[in-house]
C-alpha positions as CSV (number, residue, x, y, z in Angstrom):
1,X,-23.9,1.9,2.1
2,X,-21.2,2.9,4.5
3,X,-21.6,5.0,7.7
4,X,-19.6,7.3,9.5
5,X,-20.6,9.5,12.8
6,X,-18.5,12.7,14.0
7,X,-18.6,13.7,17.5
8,X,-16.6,15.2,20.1
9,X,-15.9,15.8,23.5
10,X,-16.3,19.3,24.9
11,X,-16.0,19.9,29.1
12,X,-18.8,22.0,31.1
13,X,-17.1,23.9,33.9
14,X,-20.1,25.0,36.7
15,X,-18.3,28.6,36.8
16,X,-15.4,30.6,36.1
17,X,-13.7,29.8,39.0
18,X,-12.9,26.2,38.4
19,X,-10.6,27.9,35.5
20,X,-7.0,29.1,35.8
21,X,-6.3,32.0,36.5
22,X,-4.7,33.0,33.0
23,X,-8.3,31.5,31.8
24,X,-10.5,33.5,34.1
25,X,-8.5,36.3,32.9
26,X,-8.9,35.9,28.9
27,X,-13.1,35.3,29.9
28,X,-12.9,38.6,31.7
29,X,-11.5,40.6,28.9
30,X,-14.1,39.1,26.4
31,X,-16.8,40.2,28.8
32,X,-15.0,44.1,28.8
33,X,-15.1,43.2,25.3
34,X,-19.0,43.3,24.9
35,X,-19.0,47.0,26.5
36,X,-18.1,47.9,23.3
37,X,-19.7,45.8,21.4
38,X,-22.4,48.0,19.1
39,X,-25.7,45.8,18.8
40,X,-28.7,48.2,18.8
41,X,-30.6,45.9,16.5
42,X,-30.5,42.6,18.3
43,X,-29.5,43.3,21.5
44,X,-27.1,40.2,21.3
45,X,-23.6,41.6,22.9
46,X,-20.5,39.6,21.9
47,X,-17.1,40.2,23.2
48,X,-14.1,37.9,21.8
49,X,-10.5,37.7,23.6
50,X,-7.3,35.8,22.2
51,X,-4.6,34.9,23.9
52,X,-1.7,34.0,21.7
53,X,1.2,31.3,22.8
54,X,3.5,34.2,23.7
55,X,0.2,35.1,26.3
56,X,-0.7,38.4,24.4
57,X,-4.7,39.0,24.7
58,X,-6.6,40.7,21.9
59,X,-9.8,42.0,22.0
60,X,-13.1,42.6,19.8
61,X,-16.7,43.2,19.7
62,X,-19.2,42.7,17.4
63,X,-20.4,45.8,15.6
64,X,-24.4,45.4,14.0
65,X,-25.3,47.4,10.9
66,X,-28.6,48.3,9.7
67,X,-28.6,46.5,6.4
68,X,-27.8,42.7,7.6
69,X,-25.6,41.0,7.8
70,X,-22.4,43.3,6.8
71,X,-22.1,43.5,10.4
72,X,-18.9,41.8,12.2
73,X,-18.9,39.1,14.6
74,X,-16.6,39.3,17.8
75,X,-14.0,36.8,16.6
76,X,-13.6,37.8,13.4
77,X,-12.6,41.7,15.1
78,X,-10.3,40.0,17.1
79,X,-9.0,37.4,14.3
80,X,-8.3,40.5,11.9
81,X,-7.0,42.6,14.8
82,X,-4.6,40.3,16.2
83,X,-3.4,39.6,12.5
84,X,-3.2,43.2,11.0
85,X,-1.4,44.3,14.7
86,X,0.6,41.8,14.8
87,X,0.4,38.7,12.3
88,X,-0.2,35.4,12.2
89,X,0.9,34.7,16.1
90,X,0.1,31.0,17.1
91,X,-3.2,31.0,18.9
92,X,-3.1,29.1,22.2
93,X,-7.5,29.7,23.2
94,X,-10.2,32.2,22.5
95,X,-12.9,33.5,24.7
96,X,-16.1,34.2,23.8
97,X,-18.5,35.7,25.5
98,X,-22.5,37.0,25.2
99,X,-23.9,39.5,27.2
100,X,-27.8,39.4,26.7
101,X,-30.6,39.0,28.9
102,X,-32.2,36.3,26.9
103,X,-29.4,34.0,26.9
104,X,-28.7,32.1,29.8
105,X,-26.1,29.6,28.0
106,X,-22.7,30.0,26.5
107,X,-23.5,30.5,22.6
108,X,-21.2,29.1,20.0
109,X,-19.5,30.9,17.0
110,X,-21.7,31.3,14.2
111,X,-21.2,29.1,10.9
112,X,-19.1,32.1,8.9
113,X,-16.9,32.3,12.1
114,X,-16.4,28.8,12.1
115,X,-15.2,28.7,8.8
116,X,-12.8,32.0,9.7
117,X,-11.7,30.6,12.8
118,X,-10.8,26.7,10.8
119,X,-8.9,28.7,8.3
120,X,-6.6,30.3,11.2
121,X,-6.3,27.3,12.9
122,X,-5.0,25.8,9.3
123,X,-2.0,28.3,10.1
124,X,-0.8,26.6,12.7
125,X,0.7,23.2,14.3
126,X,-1.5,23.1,17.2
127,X,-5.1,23.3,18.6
128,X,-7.1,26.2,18.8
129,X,-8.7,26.2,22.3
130,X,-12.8,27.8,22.8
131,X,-13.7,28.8,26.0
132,X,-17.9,29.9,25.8
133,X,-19.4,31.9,28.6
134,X,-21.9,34.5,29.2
135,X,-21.2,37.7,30.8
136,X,-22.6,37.1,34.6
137,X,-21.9,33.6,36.1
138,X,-22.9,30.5,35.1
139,X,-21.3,27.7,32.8
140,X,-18.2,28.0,30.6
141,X,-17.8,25.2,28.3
142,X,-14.6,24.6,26.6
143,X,-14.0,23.2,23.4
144,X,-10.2,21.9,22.9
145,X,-10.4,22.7,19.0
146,X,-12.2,24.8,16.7
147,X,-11.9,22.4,14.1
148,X,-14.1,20.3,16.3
149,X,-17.1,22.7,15.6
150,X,-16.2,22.2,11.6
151,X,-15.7,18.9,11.0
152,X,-16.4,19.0,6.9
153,X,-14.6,22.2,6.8
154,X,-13.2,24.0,3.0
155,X,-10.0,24.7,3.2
156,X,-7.1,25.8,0.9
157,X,-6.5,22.2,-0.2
158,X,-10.3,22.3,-2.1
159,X,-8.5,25.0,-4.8
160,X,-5.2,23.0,-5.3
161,X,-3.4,24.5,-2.2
């Protein structure tokens, strides 16, 4: 039997300030981002902001439905946004940020997000950057690439792509 382990490295900032200021920027539109967010059912307030290699930002929220789970995370508003406005731009980081009372910690995309977020990373040369925060203060960790979060990730090349 043969073993393998996958890990990686991610970096805990104490707060918002240690960042850039092109950084502190992209976290404080994915915070405005959760003012829109529509999340009557779990309370759980995600706002998402890209910022492409040319330094456009795009925004989105998530948006709950009644009859789970056709609702839509925060990066995939943003992801389908950003592509549908204005294609498949090279994605330098994305911001993600919670605003509920409960949690005190950055939160990480979900697994369907992850798989999303792999497959526009497949699109391009380069990493895809995470930056995780919650609206008020505290932590931000950054991730340097998605792919990290998705190590055993399906991809085009599974159906002969």
């Amino acid at each position: 039997m043969k073993q393998k382990q996958v890990s990686f490295l991610y970096s805990i900032y104490s707060n918002r300030e240690s960042l850039s200021s092109d950084d502190q920027t992209l976290l404080e539109e994915a915070r405005l981002a959760t003012e829109m967010a529509y999340a009557p059912y779990s309370k759980f307030k995600v706002g998402a902001a890209i910022r492409t290699d040319d330094g456009q930002i795009t925004i989105g929220s998530n948006q709950e439905n009644g009859a789970f789970p056709i609702g839509q995370c925060a990066e995939r508003v943003a992801l389908y946004r950003l592509a549908h406005e204005h294609g498949r731009k090279p994605i330098d980081t994305i911001a993600i940020v919670v605003d509920n009372e409960n949690q005190l910690t950055p939160a990480s995309p979900c697994g369907s997000c992850r798989q999303i977020l792999n497959e526009y990373r497949s699109f391009q040369e380069q990493p895809m950057r995470l930056l995780l925060a919650v609206a008020e203060g505290g932590e931000v960790f950054e991730i340097n690439d998605v792919k990290d979060l998705l190590p055993f990730a399906f991809d085009g090349s599974f159906l002969g792509q």
